[in-house]
NUFI-770629 format. One record per residue: x, y, z of N, C-alpha, C, O, CB in turn; residue in one letter. Coordinates in steps of 0.05 Angstrom, whole numbers, plus 5000, padded with zeros to 4 digits. Each point is the difference from the previous one (the first is absolute). Glycine has a CB too. Example, Ala and Ser with C-alpha at 12.3 -4.5 7.8 and 13.67 -1.06 7.14 Angstrom:
% NUFI-770629
526448865156498250245000501850245000502150005013494149775012A503150444961501650245001498550225014501050225004501449654953S
//
This chain:
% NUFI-770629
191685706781497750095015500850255016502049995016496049544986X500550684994500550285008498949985037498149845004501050424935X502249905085499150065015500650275000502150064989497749535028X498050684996500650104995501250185030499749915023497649934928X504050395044501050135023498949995026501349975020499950254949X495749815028498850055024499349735007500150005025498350464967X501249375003500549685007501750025015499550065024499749734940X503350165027502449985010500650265029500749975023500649824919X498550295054499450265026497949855028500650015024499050464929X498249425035498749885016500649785011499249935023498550274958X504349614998499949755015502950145024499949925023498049584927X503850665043502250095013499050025024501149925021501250294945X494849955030499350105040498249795017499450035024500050504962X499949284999499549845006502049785020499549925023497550264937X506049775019501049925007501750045034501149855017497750114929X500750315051501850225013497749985029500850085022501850314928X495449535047497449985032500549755009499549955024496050314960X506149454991499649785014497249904987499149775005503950395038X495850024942497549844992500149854972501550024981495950345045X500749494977500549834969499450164976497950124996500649445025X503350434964498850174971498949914975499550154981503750085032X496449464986498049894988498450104986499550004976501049815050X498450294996496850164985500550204979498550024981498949975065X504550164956501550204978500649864962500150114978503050105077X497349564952500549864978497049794996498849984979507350065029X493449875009497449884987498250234997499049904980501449635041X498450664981498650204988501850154984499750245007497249765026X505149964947500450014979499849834985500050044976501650195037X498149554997500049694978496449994990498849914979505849695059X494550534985496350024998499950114976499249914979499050195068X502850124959498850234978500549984969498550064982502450255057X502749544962499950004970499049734992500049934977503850395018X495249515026499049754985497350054994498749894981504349795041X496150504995496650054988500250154977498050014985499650015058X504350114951500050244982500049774971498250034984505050465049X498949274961500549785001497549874976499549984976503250075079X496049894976496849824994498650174986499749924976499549825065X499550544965499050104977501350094970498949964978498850125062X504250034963500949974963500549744995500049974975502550445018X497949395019498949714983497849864990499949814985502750175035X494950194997497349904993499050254983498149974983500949705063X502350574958499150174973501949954969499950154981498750255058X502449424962501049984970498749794987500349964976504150205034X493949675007498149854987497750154981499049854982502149875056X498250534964498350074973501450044975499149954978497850275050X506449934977500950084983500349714985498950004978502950465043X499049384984501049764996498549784993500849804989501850365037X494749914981498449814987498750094966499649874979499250005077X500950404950499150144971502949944986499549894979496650575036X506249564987502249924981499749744993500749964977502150325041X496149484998499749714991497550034978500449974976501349785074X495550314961498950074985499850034973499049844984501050225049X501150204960501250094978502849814992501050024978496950485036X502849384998502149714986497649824982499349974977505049935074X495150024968498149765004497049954990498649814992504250225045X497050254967496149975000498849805025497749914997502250104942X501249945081500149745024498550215019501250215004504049424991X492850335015499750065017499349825026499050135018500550194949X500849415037501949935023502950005001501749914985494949875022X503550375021503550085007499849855025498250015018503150544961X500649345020501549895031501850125002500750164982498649455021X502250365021502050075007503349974988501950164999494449795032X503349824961502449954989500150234974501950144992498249305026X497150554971500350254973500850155007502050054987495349944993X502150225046500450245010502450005005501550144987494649935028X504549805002503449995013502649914994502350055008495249935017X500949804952503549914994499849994963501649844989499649755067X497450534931499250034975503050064988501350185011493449994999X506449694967502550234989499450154990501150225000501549584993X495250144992499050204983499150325012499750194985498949354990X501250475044499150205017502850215010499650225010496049415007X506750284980503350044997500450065029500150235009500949974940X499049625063499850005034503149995001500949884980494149825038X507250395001501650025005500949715021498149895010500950664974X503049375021500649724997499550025038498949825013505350074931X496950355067498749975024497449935011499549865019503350374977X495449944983497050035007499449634999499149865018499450754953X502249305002500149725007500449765019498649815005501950384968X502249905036500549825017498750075026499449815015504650084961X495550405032498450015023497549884995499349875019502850524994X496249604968496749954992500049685008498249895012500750504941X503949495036500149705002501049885019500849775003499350254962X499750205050500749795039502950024997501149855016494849674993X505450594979502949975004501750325005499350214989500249304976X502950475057501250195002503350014978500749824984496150185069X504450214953503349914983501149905015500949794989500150514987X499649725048501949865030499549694987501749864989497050525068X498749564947499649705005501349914970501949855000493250135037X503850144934501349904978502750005010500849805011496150364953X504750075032503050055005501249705013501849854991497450745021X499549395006500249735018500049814984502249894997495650245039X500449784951498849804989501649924972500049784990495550395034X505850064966501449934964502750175005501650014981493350004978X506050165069502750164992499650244985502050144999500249464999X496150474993499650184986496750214998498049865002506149794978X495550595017497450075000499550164976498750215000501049765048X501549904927500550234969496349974996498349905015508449944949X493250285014497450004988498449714998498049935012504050484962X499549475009499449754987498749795026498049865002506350224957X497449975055500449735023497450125022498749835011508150044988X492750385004497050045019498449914975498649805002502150665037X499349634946497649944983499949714992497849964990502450504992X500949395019500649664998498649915029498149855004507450134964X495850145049499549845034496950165000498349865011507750115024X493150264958497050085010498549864980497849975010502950515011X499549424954498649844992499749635012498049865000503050564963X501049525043500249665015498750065020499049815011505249974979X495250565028499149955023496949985003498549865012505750345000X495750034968497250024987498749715004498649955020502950424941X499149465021498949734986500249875033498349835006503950134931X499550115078499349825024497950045019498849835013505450124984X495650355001498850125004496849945004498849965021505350244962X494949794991498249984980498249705007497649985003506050334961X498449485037499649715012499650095026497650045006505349644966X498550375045499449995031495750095007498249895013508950344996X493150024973498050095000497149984990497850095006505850055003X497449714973497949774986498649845009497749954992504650054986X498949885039499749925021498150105021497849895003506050024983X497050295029498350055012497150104999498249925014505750074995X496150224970497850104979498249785002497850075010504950204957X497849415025498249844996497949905027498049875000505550024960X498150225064499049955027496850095004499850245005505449835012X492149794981497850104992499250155030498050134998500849484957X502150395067500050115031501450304989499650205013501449285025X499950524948501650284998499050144970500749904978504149895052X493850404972499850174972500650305012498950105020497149574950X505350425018500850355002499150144966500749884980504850035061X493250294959500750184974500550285013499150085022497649674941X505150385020500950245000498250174982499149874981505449955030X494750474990498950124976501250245014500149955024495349804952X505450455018501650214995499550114983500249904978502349975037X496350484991498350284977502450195008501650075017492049924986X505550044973502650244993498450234988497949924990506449744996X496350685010497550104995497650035006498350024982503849915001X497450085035496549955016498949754983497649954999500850625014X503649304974497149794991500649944973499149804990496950425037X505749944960500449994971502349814999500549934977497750545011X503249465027501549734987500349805025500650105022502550174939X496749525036498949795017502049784993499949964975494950185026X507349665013500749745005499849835022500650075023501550104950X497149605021499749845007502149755005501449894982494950365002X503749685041502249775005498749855017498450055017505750184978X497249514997499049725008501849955028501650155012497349654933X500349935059501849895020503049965010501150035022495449834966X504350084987502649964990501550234999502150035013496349634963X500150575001501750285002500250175013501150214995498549754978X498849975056499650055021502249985016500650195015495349724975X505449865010502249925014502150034981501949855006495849865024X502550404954502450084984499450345009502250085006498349484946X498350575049500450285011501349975022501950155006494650044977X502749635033500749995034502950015000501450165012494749555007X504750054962502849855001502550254993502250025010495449424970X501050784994501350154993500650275009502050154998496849574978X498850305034500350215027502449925021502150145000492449934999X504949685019500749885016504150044996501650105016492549574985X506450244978502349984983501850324999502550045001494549544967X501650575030499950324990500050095031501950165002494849884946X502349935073499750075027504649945022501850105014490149644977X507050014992502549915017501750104986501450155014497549475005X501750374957502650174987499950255013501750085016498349744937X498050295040499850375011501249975033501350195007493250004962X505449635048500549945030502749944995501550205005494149625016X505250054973503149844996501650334988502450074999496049224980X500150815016501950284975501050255025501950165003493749834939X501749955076499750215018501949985016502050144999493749904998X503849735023501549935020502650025002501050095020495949694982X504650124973502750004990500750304992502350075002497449434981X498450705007501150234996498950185023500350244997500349674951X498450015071499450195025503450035019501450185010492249594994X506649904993502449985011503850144993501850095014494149534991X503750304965501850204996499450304998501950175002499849464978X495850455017500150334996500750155040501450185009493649804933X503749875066500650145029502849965014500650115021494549814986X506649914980503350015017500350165001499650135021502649624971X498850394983501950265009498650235023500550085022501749864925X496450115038497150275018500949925019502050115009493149954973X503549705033499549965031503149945012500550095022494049684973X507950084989504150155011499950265011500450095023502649724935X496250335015500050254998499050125025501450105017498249864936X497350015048499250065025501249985027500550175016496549744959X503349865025501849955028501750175006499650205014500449394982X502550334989502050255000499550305011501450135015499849624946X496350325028499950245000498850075023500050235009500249784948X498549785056498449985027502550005029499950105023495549564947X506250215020503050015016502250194996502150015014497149584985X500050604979502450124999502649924990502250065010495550065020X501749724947501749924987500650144977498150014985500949645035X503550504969501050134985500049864969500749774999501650445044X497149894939499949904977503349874987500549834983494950535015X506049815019502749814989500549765012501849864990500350515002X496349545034500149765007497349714990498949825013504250535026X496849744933497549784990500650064970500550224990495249805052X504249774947499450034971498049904985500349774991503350255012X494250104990497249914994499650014963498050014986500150225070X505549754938498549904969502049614996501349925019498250834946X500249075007501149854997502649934996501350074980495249955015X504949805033503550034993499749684992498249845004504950565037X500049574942499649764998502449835012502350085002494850044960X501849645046501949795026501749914979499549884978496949895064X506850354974502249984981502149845010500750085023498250334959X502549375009501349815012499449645005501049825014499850675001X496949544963499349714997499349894970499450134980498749935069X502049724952499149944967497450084997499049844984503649785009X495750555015497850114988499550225012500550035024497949604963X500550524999498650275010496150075006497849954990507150174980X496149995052496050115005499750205019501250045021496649504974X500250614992500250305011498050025025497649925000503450314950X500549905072498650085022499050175002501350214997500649645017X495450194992498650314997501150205028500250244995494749534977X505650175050500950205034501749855005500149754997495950435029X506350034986501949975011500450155023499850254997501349624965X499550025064501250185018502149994999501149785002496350225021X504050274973503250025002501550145026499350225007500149804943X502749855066502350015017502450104984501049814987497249845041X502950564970502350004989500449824969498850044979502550055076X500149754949501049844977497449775004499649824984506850285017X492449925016498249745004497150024987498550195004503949735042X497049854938497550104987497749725011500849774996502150554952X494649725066499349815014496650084978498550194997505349765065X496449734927496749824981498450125017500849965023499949504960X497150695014497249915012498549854989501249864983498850475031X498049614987497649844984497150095014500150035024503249524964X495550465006496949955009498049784990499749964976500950505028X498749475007498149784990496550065015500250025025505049594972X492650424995497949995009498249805008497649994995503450324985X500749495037499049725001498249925023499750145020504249774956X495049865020498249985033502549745011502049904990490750204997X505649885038501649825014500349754988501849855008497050375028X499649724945499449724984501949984979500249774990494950225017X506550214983500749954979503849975003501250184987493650074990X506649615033502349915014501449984970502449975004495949755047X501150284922501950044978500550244991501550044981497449615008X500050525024500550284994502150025019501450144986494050034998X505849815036501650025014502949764996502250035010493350235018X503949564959502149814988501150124980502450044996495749585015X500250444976501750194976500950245004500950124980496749704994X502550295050502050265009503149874998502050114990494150145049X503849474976502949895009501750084973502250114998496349455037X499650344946501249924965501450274997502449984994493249694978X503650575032501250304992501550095015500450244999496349894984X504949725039502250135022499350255009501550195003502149594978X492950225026500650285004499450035035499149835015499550354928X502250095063500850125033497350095016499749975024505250264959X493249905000497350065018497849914989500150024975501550355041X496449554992498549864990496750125023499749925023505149634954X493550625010497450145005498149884991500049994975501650375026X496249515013497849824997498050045007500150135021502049644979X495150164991497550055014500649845017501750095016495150044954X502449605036499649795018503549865002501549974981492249935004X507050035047502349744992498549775023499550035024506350294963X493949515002500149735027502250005014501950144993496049544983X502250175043502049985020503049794986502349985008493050075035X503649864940502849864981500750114980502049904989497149755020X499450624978501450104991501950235016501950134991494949694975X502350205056501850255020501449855002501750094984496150215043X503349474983501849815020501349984968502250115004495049565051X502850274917501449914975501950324996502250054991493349534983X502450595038502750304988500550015025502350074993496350294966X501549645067501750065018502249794996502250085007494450145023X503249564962502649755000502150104980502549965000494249605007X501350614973501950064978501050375002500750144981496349404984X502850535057501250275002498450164988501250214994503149675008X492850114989498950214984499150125011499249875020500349994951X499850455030498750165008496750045001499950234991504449874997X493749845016497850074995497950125011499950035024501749734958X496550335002496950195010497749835003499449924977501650494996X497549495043496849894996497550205000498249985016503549615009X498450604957498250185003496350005015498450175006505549894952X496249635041496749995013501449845026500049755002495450184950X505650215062500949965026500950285018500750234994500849294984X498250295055499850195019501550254996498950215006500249435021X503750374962501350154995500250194978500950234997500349495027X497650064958500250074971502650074987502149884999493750265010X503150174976502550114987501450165016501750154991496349844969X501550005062501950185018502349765004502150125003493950265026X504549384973502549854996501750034983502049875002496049905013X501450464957502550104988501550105008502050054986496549974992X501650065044502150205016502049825004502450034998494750295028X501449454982502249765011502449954986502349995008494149785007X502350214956500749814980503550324986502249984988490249594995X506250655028501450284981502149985019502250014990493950384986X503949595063502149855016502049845001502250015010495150075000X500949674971501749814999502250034973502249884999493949835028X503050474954501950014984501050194996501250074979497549665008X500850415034501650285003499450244977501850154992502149525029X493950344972498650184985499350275018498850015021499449564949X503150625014499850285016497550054992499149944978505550265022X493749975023497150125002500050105026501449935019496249764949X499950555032500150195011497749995028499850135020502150094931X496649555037497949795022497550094992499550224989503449735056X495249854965497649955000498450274998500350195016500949385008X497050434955499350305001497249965016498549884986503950314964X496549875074496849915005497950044997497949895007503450045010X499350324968497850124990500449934957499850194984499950295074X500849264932500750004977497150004995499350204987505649595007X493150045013496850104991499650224983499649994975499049895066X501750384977500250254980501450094975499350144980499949925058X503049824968502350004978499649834977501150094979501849995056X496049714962499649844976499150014976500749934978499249935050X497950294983499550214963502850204988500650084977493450065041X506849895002502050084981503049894992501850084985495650255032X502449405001502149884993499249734974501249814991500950375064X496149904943497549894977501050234977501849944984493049875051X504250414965501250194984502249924983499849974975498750315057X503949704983503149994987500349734988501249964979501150355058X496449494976499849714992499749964972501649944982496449975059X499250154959498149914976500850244977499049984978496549785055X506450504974500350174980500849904971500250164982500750105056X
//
């Protein structure tokens, strides 16, 4: 999932006021999920005249439309249509090859299918759908049932697109917003390394994206975009031995868990905010030239060199 520059720019100054940047990523999640909902309800004409012309059928449900093989739907389009994501398969069999979504979106289907059978028969509840396409020239119709199979598949398709975002908002803004800092302090480019080193001296390897460097000393950052609620995002810093650690939100047990453990850190939606990097460039003896106070002005162009 793509974010794009100016996203990332935004959630940075956002970050950089102390304000929540949320809204930067959920009005991207808006836009491509609506974008989303309509090319899914416009491939129903194409798609019904292809059954058609299969069939000569002119009742189509949903299941025709959406999970047809014959229609050569791609194994994703499937398993999204059928209430199912890959995470949860992956989960579910170890594996997410072709065969195995297309096996699990059909069992889910059929469970699917029962659950909703069910309800459909509820005589308190009738829904129809009719949907024109063309001012008028092509027309479907949906029942109760395929009613709640749009919902489910939408619904399905929403949260993936969220789960894609969130996780790639987070890694695309580390480096930028290191970067930023640094550059807001007067930190020299020979004291940071903003591409992947890898942790050498253990039975496994994994690459750190920032480094502040001391001489021979090379100190982990991490960033994490977490709220105060989410206390495993900060457990899993311990796991990476790493030295600074920059956060949207910390609770008071996660401050008291890195002060016990010597770590350095930022609470950016706090009184201080990101001006507590200074602290952290002090404590490890990171050369810089200090606080610039007028960086406001400067950011487009330290945006410039960034994103080049």
């Amino acid at each position: 999932m793509r974010i794009s520059d100016e996203v990332t720019k935004n959630i940075i100054k956002k970050l950089l006021k102390g304000e929540d940047y949320r809204i930067e990523v959920v009005s991207l999640l808006n836009s491509i999920f609506f974008d989303h909902v309509k090319n899914f309800l416009l491939l129903i004409p194409e798609r019904k005249a292809a059954l058609i012309k299969l069939s000569d059928e002119e009742s189509i449900d949903f299941e025709k439309l959406f999970l047809n093989k014959d229609l050569k739907l791609s194994s994703k389009e499937i398993m999204i249509n059928s209430g199912m994501n890959k995470k949860t398969i992956s989960n579910m069999y170890n594996t997410a090859v072709e065969k195995v979504v297309k096996d699990a979106s059909k069992k889910n289907f059929s469970s699917l299918k029962e659950i909703l059978s069910k309800l459909s028969e509820d005589e308190e509840m009738n829904v129809n759908l009719s949907i024109e396409f063309n001012k008028g020239k092509v027309k479907q119709d949906f029942d109760f049932k395929d009613f709640l199979f749009i919902v489910n598949a939408l619904a399905v398709k929403r949260a993936e697109l969220r789960g894609g975002l969130w996780s790639t908002a987070g890694k695309r803004v580390e480096k930028p917003l290191m970067i930023t800092l640094c550059k807001i302090f007067g930190v020299d480019e020979s004291n940071y390394h903003k591409g992947n080193l890898i942790d050498e001296g253990k039975n496994y390897s994994r690459e750190t994206d920032f480094y502040l460097i001391n001489g021979n000393k090379k100190f982990k950052c991490e960033v994490k975009l977490m709220g105060k609620g989410n206390p495993e995002s900060a457990d899993a810093f311990y796991a990476r031995d790493s030295h600074v650690f920059v956060a949207d939100k910390l609770s008071d047990t996660n401050i008291k868990q890195l002060d016990d453990n010597s770590v350095q850190w930022v609470q950016l939606r706090s009184k201080e905010g990101f001006k507590r990097f200074e602290k952290v460039l002090k404590k490890l003896k990171i050369k810089y030239s200090g606080y610039n106070k007028n960086y406001k002005k400067n950011l487009d162009n330290f945006f410039e060199k960034i994103f080049d």
